[in-house]
C-alpha positions as CSV (number, residue, x, y, z in Angstrom):
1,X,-64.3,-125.4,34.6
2,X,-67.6,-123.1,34.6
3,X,-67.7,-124.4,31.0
4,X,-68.0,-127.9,31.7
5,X,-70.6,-127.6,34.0
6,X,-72.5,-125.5,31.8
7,X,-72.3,-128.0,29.2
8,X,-72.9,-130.6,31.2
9,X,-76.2,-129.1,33.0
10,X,-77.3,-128.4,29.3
11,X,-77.0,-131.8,28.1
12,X,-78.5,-133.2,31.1
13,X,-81.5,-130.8,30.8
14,X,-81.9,-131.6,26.6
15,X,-81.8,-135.4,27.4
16,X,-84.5,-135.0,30.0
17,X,-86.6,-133.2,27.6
18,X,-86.3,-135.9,25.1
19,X,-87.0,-139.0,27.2
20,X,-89.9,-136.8,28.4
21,X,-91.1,-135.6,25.3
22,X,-90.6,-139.8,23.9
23,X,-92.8,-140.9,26.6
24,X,-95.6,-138.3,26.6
25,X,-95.9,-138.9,22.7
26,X,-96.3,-142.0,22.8
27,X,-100.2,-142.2,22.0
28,X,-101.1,-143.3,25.5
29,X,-104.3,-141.3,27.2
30,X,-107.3,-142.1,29.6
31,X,-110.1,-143.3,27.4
32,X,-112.6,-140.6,28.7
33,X,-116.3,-141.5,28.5
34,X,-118.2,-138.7,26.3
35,X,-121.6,-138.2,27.2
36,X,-123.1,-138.0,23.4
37,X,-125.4,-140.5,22.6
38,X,-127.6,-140.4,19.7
39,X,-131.2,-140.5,21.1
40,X,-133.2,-138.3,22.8
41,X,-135.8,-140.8,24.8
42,X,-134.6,-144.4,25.7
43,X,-136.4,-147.4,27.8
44,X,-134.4,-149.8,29.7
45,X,-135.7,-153.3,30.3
46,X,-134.5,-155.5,33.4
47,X,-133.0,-152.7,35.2
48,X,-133.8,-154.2,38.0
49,X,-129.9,-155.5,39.3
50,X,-126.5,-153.9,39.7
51,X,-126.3,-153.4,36.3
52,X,-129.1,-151.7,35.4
53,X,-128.9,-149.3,37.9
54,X,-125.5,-148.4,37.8
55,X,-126.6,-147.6,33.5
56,X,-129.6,-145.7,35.0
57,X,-127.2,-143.5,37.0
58,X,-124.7,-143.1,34.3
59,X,-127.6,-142.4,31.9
60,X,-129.5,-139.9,34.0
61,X,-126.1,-137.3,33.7
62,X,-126.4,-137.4,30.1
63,X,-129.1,-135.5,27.5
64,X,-131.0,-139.0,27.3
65,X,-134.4,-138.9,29.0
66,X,-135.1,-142.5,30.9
67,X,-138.9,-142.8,29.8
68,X,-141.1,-145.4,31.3
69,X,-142.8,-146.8,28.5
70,X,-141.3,-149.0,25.4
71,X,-144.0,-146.9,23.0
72,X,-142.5,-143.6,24.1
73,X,-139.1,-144.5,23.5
74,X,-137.0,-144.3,20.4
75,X,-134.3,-147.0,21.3
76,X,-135.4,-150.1,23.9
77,X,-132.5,-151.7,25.6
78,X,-133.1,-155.1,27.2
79,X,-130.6,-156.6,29.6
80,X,-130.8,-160.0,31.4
81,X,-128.6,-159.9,33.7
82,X,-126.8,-163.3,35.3
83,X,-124.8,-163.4,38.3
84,X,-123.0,-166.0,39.9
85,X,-120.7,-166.7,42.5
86,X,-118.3,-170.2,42.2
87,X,-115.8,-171.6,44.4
88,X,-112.8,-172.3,42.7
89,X,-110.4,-173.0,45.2
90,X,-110.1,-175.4,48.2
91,X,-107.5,-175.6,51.1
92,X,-105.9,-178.3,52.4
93,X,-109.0,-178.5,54.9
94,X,-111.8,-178.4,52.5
95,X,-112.5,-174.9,52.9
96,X,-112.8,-172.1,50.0
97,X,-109.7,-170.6,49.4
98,X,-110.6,-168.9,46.4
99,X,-114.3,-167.6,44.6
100,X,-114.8,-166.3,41.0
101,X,-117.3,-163.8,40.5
102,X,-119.3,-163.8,37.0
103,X,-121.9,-161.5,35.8
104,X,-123.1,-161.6,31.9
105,X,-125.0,-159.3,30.5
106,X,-127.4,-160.5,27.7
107,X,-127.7,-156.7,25.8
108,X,-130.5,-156.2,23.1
109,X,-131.0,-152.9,21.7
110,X,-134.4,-152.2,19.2
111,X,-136.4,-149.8,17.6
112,X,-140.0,-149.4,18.6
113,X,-141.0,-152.0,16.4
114,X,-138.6,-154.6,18.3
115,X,-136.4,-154.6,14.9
116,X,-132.8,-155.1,16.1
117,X,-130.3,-151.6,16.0
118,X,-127.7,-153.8,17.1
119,X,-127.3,-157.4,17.0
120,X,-128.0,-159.6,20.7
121,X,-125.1,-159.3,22.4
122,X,-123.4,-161.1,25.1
123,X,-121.1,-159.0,27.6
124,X,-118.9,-161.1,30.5
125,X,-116.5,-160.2,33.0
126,X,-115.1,-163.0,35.8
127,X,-113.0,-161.8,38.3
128,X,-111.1,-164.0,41.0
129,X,-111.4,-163.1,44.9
130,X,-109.1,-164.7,47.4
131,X,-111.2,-165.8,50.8
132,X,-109.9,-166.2,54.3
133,X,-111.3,-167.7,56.8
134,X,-109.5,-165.2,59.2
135,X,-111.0,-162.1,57.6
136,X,-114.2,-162.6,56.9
137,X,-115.8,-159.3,57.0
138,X,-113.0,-158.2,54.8
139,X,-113.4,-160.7,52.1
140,X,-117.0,-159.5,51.7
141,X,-116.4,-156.1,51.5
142,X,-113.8,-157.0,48.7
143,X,-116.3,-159.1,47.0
144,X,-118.9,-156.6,46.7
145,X,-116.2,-153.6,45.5
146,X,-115.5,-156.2,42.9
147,X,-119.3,-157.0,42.5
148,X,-120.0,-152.9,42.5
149,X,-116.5,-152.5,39.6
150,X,-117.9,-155.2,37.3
151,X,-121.4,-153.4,37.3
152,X,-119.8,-150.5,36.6
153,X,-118.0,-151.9,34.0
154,X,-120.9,-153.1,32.1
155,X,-122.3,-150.7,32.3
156,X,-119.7,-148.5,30.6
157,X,-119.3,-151.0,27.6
158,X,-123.5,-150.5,27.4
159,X,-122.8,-147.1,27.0
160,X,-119.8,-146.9,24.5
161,X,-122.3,-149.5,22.4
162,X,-125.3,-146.8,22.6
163,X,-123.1,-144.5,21.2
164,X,-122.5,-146.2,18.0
165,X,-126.6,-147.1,18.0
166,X,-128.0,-145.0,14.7
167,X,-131.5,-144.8,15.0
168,X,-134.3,-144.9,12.5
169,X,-136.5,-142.2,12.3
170,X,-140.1,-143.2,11.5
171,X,-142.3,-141.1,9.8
172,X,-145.6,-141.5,10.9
């Protein structure tokens, strides 16, 4: 009988170590954010929205020095940012039942001499936001964590695209 159980406990243990070992090979990871990017002095223009700030933040904790002038800089970014805010949804009653938040980023990234790194990009993200009528104060704090997650958001991809930026070195 001590046999069985034995046998039994082992074969129970071996198959949880497989279907363990299946699932935690199966390529699957957090995509984790490095903090290398390729230039040593940048200049953001249009910073002035969610957007930019939220890439001025993420910038500052990496080796990049934010400098304050285009002629200083090795890589200028340019964003125009474009927000907007859209019912979508109506009740029975003619009230919004339902808004859509879009922001776009227009992204250009250049050398000192304006000469395009990377070509003008267009990043977009639209997400939906139910709206009571009940829970007003709740609804706008919903919309602004969603209005706060697609800045930060943007701002990632504005990164990642930074990182793959390969700047010229002019010799002056």
């Amino acid at each position: 009988m001590n046999f069985k159980i034995l046998v039994y406990k082992f074969t129970k243990f071996f198959l949880t170590t497989c279907i363990c070992s299946i699932l935690a090979s199966c390529g699957w990871k957090f995509k984790v954010l490095s903090n290398e990017i390729p230039v040593e002095k940048i200049y953001i223009s249009g910073a002035k929205n969610g957007v930019g700030r939220e890439l001025l933040s993420r910038l500052r904790r990496t080796d990049v020095k934010i400098v304050n002038s285009s002629i200083e800089a090795q890589v200028i970014v340019n964003l125009m940012v474009e927000n907007e805010k859209i019912v979508v949804g109506f009740s029975g009653a003619g009230r919004p039942r339902e808004l859509e938040l879009r922001t776009s980023v227009r992204l250009e990234i250049t050398d000192q001499d304006q000469r395009p790194i990377q070509p003008l990009d267009k990043l977009k993200i639209v997400r939906s936001v139910s709206f009571s009528d009940t829970d007003v104060l709740a609804t706008q704090s919903h919309e602004a964590f969603h209005k706060q997650d697609i800045d930060k958001q943007l701002a990632i991809r504005i990164i990642e695209r930074l990182q793959r930026v390969n700047p010229v070195n002019n010799a002056n």
